[in-house]
N, C-alpha and C positions, 0 to 999 in steps of 0.2 A: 211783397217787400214794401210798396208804398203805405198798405194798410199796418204793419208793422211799426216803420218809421213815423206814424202818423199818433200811434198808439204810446212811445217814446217820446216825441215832442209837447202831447197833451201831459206826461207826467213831469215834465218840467216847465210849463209853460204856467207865467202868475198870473194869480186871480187879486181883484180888489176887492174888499168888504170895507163899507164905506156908511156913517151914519149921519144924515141930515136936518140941517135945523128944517123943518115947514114950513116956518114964515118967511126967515132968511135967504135959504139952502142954500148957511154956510155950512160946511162939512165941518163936524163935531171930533168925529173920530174915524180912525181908517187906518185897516192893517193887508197886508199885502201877504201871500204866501202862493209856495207850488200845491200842486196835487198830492202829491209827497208829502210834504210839512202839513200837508193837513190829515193827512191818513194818521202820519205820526202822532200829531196833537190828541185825535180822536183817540187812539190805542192809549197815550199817557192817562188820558180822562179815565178812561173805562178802569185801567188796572189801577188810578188812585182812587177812585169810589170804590171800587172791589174789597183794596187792602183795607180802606177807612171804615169799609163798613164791618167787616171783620174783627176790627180790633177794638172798635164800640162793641162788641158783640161778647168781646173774649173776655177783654177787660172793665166792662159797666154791667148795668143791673139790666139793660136792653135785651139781655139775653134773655129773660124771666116773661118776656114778651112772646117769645117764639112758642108755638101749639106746641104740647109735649114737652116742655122741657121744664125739671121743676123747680119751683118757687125754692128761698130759704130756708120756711120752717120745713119744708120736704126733703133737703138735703140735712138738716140740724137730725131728724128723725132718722134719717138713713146711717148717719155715724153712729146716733145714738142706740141704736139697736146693732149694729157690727160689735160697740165699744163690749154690750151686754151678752151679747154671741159669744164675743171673744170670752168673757169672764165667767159663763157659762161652762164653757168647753172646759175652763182651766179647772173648775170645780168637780165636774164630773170626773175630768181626770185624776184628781187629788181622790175623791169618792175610790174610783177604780182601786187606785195604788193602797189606800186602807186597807179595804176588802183583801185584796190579793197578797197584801203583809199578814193580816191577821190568819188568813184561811192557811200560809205560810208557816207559821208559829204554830198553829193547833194541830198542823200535820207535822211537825219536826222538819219544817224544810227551812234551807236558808231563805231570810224575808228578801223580797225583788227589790232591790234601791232604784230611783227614781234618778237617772245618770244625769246631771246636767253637759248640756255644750261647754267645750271651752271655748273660754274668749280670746279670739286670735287676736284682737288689740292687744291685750299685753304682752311684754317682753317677761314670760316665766324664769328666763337665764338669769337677770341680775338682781332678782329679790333676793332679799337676807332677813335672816330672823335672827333677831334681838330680844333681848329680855329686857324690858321694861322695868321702872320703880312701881309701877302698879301691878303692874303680872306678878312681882315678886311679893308685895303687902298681899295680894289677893289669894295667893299660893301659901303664904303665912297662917292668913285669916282659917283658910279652910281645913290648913294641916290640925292647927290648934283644936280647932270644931270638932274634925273627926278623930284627934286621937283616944278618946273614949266612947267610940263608937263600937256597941257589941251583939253585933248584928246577925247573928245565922241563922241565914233563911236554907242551908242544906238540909236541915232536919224536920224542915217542915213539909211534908210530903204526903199527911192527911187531909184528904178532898174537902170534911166537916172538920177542919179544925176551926179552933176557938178564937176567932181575931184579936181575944184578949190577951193573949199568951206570943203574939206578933210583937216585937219590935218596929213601930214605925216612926221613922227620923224624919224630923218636922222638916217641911221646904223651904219655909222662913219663917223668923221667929219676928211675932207683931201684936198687933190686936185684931180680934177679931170682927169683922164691922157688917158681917150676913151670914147669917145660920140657915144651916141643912133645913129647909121647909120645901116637901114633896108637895103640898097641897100647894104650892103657887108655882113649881114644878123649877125649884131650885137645887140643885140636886147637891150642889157644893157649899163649903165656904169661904168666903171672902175675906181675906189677912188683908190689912193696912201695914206694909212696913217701908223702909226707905227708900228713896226712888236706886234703882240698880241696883239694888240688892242680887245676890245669886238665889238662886231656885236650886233649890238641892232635891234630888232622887229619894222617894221616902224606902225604898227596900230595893233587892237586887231585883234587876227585872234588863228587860230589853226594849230599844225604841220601836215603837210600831206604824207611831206616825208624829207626822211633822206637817204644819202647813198654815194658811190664813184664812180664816174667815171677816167678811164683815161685822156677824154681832160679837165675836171676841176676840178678834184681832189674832197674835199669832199663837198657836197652840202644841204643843207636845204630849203623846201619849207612852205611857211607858206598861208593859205587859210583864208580871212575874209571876211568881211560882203560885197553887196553890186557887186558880182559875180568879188571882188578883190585877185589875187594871188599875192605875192611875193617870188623872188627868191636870193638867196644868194649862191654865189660859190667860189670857191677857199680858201675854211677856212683850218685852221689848226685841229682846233676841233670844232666837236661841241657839245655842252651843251642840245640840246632838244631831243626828239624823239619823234618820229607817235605817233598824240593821244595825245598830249600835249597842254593845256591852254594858250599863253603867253599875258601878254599885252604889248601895245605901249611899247616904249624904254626899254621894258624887254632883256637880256641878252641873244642869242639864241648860240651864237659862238664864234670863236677869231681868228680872221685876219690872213693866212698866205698864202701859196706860192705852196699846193698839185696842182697837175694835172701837164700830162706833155706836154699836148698842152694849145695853148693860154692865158703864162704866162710868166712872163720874172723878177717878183719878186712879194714880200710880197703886196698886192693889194685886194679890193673885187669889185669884179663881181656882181651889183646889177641890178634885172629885177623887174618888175611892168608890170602884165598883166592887161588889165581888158575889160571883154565878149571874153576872146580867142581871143585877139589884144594886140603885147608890145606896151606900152606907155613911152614916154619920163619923164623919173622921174627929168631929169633938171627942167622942167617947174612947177613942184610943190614942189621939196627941193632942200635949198639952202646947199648943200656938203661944 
């Protein structure tokens, strides 16, 4: 018990710390504390250099110090290779979904559409649709266009038919400003016409693909009868998707300037394949 009680007194019993002049020994300074209040003071120390040096750590460039841990241009590199990952994967995937429409088509199967997520931010309940003074001029425009449109592709169902004896309905009417040359490995050509123009469907056919690329921005392929593809690039938007019906001088897109190679303004990029061969689309519409 007295070694107890001895053990308790010492934790409350002060100490002085006391600092003197030399020459003088007047006392400069001097603070008084328990055994207690000093323990305490020690513990406050230790966990405010703990936390201070932490958050130099988390929030300064101090951390770039520490062995293993990496520099900026090392983390710059690490995104930028996730960012190219990412935009990889989305391309292959686009690749896939081609393939699997096309292979779709050439066996009579329905083409696979590419589902997107809904977006649960919107409220789908209270949209309305309205008709517009442009939806109605543009629904105008195109009635007027196609009602001398005399287009049948039912009777064309000869594998060596004569693409000259085809009706093909121009996509937009322009000038033309790049001709069909295979030796610089240009396969299409290039119309100048107004910015947002529609892209019209040149024969019946169906969509096989839809998607972006970097050197032509957003594209749309349309597949018809007679082992005929068409191809349209550099749109602004497009209006169809994989899986989709159009006919002749239907409405698939609208004119603009995506891609950041092989473009130099608002223009479309049209191709006409036909048996896995481009074909010179001059020699059968007149742009």
């Amino acid at each position: 018990m007295v070694k107890t009680d001895t053990k308790r007194r010492s934790w409350r019993d002060k100490y002085r710390f006391a600092i003197y002049n030399d020459k003088t020994f007047e006392e400069v300074w001097r603070i008084r504390m328990t055994t207690y209040n000093g323990f305490l003071l020690l513990v406050f120390l230790v966990l405010f250099i703990v936390g201070l040096t932490t958050i130099l750590i988390s929030f300064t460039n101090l951390r770039e110090f520490i062995p293993g841990y990496p520099d900026g241009n090392t983390r710059r590199n690490i995104i930028m290779n996730a960012l190219r990952l990412d935009s990889l994967e989305n391309e292959l995937e686009l690749r896939d979904q081609y393939f699997a429409n096309l292979n779709a088509i050439i066996s009579g199967r329905e083409p696979v559409d590419r589902v997107a997520g809904q977006d649960t931010t919107a409220n789908y309940e209270d949209i309305t649709f309205n008709y517009s003074s442009e939806d109605s001029l543009l629904r105008l425009q195109v009635e007027q266009e196609e009602q001398y449109n005399l287009t049948f592709m039912a009777g064309y169902n000869d594998s060596n038919i004569n693409l000259s004896n085809i009706h093909f309905y121009p996509p937009v009417k322009g000038i033309v400003s790049g001709h069909f040359n295979p030796r610089t490995r240009h396969y299409g050509t290039d119309i100048v016409t107004s910015p947002k123009a529609v892209v019209s469907a040149t024969l019946d056919g169906t969509v096989i693909f839809t998607g972006w690329t970097m050197e032509t921005g957003w594209v749309i392929q349309l597949q018809h009868s007679n082992n005929l593809i068409s191809v349209y690039k550099h749109n602004a938007t497009l209006l169809k998707e994989p899986g989709d019906n159009v006919l002749a001088g239907e409405g698939i897109a609208v004119v603009g300037d995506s891609g950041e190679l092989y473009t130099s303004g608002p223009h479309l990029h049209f191709e006409i394949w036909h048996n896995g061969e481009a074909v010179n689309s001059e020699n059968y519409i007149l742009f």
